[in-house]
C-alpha positions as CSV (number, residue, x, y, z in Angstrom):
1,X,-3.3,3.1,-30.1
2,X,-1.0,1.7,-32.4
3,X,2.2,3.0,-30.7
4,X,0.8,1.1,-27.5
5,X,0.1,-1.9,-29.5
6,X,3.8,-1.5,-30.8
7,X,4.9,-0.6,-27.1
8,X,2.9,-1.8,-24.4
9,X,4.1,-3.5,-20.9
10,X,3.3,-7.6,-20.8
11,X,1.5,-7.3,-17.4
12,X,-0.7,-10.5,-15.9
13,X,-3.8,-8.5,-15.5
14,X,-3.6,-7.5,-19.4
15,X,-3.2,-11.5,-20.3
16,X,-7.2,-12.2,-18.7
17,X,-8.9,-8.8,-18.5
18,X,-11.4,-9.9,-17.0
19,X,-13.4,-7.5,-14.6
20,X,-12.5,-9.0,-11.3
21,X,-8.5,-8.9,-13.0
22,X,-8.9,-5.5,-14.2
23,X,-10.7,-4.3,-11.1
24,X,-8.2,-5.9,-8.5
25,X,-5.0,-4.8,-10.4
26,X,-6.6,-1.2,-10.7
27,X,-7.4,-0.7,-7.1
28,X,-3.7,-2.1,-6.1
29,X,-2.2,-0.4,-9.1
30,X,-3.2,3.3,-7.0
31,X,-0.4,5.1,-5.8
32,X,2.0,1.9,-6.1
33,X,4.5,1.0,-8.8
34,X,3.4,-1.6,-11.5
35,X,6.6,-3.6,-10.4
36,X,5.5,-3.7,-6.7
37,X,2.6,-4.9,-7.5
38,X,2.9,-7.8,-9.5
39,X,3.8,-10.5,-6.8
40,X,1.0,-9.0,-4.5
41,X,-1.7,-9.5,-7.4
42,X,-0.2,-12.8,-8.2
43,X,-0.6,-13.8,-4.6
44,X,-4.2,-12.4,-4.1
45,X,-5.4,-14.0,-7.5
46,X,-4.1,-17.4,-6.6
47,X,-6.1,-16.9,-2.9
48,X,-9.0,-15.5,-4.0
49,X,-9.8,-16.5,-7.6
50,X,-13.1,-14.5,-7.9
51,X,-15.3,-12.4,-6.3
52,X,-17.2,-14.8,-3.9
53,X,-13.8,-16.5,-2.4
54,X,-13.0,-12.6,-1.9
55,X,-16.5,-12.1,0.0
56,X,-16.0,-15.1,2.0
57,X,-12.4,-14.3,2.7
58,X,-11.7,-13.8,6.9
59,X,-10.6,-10.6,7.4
60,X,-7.4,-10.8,9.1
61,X,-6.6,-13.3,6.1
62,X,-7.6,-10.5,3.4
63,X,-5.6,-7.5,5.4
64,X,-2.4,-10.1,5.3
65,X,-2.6,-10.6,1.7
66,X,-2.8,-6.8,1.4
67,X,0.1,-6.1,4.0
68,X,2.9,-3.9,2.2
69,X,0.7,-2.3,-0.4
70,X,-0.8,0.3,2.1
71,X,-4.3,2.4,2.1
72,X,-6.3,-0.9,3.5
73,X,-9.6,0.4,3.7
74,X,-9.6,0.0,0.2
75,X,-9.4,-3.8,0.2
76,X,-12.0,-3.5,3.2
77,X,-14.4,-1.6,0.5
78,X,-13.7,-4.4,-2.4
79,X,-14.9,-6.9,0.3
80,X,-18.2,-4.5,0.9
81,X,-18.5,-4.1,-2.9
82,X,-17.6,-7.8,-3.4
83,X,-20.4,-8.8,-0.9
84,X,-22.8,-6.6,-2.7
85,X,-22.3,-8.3,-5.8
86,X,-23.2,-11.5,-4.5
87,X,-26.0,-10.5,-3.3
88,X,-27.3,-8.4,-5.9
89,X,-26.1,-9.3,-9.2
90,X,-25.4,-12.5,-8.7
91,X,-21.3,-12.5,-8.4
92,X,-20.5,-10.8,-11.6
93,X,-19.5,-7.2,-11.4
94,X,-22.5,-5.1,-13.4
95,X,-22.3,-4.3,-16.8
96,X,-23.1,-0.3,-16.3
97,X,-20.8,2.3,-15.7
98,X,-22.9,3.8,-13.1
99,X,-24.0,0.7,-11.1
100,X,-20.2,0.0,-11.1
101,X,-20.0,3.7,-9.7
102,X,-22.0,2.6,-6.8
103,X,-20.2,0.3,-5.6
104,X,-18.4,0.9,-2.4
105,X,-14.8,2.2,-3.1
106,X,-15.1,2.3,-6.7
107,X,-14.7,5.8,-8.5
108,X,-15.1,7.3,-11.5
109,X,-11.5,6.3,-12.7
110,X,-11.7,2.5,-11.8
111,X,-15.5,2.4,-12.9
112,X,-14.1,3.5,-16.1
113,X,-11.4,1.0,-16.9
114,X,-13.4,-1.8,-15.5
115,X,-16.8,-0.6,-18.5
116,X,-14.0,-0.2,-20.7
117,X,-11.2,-2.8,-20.7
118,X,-13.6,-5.1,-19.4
119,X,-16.8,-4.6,-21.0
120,X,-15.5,-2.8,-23.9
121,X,-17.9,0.4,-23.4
122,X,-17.5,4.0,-24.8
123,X,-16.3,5.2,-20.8
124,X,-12.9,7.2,-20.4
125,X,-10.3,6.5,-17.2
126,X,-9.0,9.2,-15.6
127,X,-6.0,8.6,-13.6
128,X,-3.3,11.0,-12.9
129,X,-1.2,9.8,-16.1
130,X,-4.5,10.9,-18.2
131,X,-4.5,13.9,-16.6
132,X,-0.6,15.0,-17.4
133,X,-1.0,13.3,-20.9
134,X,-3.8,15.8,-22.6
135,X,-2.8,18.9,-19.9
136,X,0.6,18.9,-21.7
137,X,-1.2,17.8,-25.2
138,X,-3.6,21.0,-24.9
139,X,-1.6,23.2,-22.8
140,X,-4.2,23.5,-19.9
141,X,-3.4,25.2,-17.4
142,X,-6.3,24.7,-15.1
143,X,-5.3,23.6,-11.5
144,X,-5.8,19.2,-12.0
145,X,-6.4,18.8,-8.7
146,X,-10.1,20.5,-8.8
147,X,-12.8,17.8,-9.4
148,X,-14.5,20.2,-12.2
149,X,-11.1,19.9,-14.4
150,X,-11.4,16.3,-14.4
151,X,-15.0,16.2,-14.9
152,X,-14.2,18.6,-18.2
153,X,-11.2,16.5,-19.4
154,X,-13.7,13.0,-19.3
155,X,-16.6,14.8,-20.9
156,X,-13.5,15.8,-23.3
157,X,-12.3,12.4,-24.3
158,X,-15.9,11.0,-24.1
159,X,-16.3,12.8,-27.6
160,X,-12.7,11.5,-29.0
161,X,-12.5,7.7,-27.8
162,X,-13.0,5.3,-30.5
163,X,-16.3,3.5,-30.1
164,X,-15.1,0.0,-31.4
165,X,-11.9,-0.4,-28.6
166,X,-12.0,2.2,-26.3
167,X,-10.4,0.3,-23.6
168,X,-7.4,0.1,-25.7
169,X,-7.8,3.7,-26.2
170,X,-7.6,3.9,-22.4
171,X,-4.8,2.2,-21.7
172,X,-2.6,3.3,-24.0
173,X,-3.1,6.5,-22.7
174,X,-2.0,5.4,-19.4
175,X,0.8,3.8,-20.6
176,X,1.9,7.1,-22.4
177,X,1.7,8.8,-19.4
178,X,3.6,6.1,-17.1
179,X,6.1,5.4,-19.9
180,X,6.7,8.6,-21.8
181,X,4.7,11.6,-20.8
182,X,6.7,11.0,-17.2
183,X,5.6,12.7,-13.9
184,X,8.9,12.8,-12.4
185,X,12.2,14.5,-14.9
186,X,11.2,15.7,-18.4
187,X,8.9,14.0,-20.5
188,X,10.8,11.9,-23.6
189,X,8.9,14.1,-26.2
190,X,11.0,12.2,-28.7
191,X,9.4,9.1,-28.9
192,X,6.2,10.1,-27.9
193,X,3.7,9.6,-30.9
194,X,1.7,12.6,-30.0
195,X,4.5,15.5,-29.9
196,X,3.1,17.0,-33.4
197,X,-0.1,17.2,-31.6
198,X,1.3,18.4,-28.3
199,X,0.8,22.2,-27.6
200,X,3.2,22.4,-24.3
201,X,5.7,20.4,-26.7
202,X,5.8,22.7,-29.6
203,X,6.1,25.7,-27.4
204,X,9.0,24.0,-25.5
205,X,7.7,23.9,-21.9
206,X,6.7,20.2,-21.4
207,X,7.5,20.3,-17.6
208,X,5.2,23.8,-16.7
209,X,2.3,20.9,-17.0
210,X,-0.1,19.8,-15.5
211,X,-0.7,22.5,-12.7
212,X,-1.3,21.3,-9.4
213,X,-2.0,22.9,-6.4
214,X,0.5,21.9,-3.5
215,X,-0.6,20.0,-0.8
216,X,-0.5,20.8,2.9
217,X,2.3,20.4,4.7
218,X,2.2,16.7,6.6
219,X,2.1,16.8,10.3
220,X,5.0,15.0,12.0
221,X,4.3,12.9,14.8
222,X,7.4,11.4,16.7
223,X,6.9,7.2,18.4
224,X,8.9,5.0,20.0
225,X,8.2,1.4,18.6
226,X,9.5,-1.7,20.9
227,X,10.4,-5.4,19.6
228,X,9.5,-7.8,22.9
229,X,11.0,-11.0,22.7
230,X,12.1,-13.9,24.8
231,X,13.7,-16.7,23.2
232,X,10.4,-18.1,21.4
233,X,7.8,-15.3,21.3
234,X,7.2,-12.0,20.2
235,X,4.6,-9.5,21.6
236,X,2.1,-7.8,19.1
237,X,-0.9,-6.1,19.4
238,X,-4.2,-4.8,17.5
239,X,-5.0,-1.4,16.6
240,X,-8.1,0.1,17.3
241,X,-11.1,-0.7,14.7
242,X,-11.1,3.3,13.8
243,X,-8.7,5.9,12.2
244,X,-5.7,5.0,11.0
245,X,-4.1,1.3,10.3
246,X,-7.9,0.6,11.5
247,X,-8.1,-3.0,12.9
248,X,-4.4,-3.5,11.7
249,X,-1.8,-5.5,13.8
250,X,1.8,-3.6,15.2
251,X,4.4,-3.3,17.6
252,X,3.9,-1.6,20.8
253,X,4.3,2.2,20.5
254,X,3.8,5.2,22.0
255,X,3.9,8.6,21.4
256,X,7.4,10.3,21.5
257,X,11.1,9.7,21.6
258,X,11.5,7.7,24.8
259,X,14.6,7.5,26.6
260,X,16.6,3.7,27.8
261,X,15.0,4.2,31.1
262,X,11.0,4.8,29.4
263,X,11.1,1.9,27.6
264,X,11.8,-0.1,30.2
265,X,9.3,0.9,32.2
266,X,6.8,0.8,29.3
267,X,7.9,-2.6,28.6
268,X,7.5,-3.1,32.4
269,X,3.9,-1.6,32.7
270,X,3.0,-4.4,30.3
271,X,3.6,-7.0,32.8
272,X,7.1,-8.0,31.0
273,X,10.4,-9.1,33.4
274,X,12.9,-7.5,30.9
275,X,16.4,-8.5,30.6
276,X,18.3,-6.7,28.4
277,X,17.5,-3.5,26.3
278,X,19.2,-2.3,23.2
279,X,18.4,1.0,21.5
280,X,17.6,0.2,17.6
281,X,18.3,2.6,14.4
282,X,15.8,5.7,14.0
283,X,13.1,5.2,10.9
284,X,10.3,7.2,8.9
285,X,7.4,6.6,7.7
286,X,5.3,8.7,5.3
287,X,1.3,9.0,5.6
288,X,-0.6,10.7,3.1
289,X,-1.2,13.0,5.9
290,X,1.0,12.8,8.3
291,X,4.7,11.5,9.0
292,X,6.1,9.1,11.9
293,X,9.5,10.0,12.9
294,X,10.5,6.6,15.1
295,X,12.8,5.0,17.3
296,X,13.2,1.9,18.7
297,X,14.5,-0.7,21.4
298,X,14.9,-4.6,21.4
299,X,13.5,-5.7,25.1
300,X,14.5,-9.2,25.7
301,X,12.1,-11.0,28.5
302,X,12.0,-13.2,30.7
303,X,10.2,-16.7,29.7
304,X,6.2,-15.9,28.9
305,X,5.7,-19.1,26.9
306,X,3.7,-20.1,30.2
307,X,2.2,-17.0,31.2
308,X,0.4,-17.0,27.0
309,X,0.0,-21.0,27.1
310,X,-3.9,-20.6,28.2
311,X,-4.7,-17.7,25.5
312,X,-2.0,-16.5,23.8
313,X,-2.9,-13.3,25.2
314,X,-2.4,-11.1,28.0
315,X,-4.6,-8.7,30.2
316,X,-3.4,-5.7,28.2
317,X,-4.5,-7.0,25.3
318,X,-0.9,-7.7,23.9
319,X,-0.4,-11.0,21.6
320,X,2.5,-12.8,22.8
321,X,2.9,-15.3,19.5
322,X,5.8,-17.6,17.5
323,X,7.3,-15.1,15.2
324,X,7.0,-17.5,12.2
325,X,3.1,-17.5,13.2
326,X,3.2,-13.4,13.4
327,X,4.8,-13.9,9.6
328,X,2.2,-16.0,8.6
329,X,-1.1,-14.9,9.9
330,X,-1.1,-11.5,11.5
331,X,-0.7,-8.4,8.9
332,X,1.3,-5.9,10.3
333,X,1.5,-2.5,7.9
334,X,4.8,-1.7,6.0
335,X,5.2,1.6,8.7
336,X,6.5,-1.0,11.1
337,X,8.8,-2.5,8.3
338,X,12.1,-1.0,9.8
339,X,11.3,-2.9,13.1
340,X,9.4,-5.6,11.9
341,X,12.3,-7.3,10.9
342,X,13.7,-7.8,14.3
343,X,10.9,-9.7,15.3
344,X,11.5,-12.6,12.6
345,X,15.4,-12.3,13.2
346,X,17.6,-15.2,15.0
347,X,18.6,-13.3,18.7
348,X,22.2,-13.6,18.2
349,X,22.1,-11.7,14.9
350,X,21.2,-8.5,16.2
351,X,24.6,-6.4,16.5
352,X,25.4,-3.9,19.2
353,X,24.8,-1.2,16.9
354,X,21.2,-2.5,16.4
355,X,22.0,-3.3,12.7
356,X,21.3,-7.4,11.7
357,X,24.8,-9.5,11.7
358,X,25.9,-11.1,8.9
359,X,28.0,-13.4,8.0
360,X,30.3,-14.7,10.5
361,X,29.7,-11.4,12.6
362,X,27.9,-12.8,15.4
363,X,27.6,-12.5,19.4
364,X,26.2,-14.1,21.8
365,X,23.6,-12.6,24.2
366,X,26.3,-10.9,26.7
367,X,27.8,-9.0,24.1
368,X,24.7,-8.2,21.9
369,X,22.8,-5.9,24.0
370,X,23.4,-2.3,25.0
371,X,22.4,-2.7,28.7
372,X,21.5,-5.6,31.4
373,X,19.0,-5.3,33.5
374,X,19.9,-5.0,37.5
């Protein structure tokens, strides 16, 4: 504790932890870097201030302020829990560990920062920087992954944490684990305050821990993504309310590598007169579970403005928008980023290589795409 208060990061969740601040930041703080996150808590906090603007919030409007950080069922659950707690406690998130348990999409890790930090009660945190901290501080070599071993090592620190500040006593173990007792190259053992206490330090093998099983191999799943413009709109569409990127906005893909000739007729079947079609650089995309390996084209179209101008949509369910307005309202998910770009870009900065132009390097429209249309 006093090495973190000698040490620790200035962070804006830390400067008011309140429990909506410390709840928000620990729910976006999951499997994303502390530096990502800050501009995307910033944002969110200066939208939704407290809990009932975030029940209130429309939820294309929440999902957009979300867009980039991934996994968005869990701002769809803070909404469900947020809605809960206006209903049932009144708009303050409960005082008890276990009512903050219940709460839809809040586990025993978050529960535990939020009775701690927030409400200053005697409640470990268990995140994965926990975990590594006391596996390499008591050498266990139980597999970290099993639900029992973190069950043991909270039931473990219960009887340790300091009754007067434990949610300093919580974060500063995070922060040793995120700043020190590192998950990725070897740990700096050096100027970690614990290494006369660490077992796996004084017996020189740091790195063997924690133990974790591996995880299953991802499945790959190969889509072609188009960009369909004409010189003022962009088409976009909305992905089903199930599974994944539920309810989510994107670019229309298929399954597959498709060839010049497939995407034209795809872009055809859509009701689209294309132009001009020009192949665009391969991407990936990582999943917890699975990974997109994707390609791309650029369609340019004939004129739709008038075709939309009633609706703004077309029979096949395809939004045919302003790209600034796409940038502005829609949220479309960061496994689109590598063509998402192209639907915000000026037409005559897309090179024939499908790269952006910069600079001076630009074409106009006959020499920018790969093929014309007969």
């Amino acid at each position: 504790m006093r090495w973190f208060g000698e040490n620790a990061r200035i962070l804006p969740w830390r400067e008011e932890p309140s429990p909506y601040h410390v709840w928000v930041s620990e729910i976006m703080l999951q499997q994303t870097r502390v530096e990502a996150v800050k501009p995307y808590y910033a944002r969110f906090m200066e939208t939704l201030p407290d809990i009932g603007a975030l029940a209130s919030c429309p939820e294309d409007q929440l999902l957009k302020l979300w867009e980039g950080l991934g996994y968005y069922n869990r701002v769809r659950n803070m909404q469900k829990a947020a809605l809960l707690v206006m209903e049932k406690y009144g708009g303050q998130l409960p005082v008890s560990y276990e009512e903050l348990l219940a709460l839809p999409g809040i586990g025993s890790y978050t529960a535990g920062a939020i009775a701690s930090i927030a409400y200053g009660q005697a409640v470990p945190a268990v995140d994965g920087n926990v975990l590594r901290v006391i596996s390499r501080v008591t050498e266990n070599a139980e597999d970290i992954s099993k639900q029992s071993v973190k069950k043991e090592i909270e039931e473990e620190l219960k009887k340790e944490m300091p009754k007067d500040r434990p949610g300093i006593f919580n974060q500063a173990l995070m922060e040793l684990g995120a700043l020190v007792c590192v998950p990725n190259g070897p740990p700096a053992c050096e100027h970690c305050p614990l290494h006369r206490l660490c077992r796996a330090c004084q017996n020189g093998h740091p790195a063997d821990f924690p133990v974790k099983t591996g995880k299953k191999p991802r499945r790959v799943e190969e889509r072609t993504c188009l960009v369909i413009r004409d010189g003022t709109h962009a088409a976009i569409c909305r992905r089903p309310s199930k599974g994944l990127l539920a309810g989510l906005y994107e670019l229309p893909n298929q399954e597959g590598h498709l060839t010049w000739e497939e995407a034209l007729a795809s872009a055809a079947a859509e009701g689209f007169s294309p132009l001009r079609v020009r192949p665009l650089p391969e991407a990936k995309h990582i999943f917890s579970h699975v990974e997109w390996q994707m390609t791309g084209y650029f369609v340019l179209v004939e004129d739709c403005g008038e075709r939309m101008e009633a609706s703004g949509m077309d029979g096949s369910g395809l939004l045919f928008l302003e790209p600034e307005r796409i940038q502005r309202e829609y949220p479309i998910p960061s496994a689109f980023a590598a063509y998402r770009r192209f639907l915000f870009a000026p037409l005559p900065e897309i090179d024939t290589d499908g790269s952006l132009l910069r600079g001076n390097k630009r074409n106009i429209w006959s020499a920018v795409l790969d093929r014309t249309v007969k």
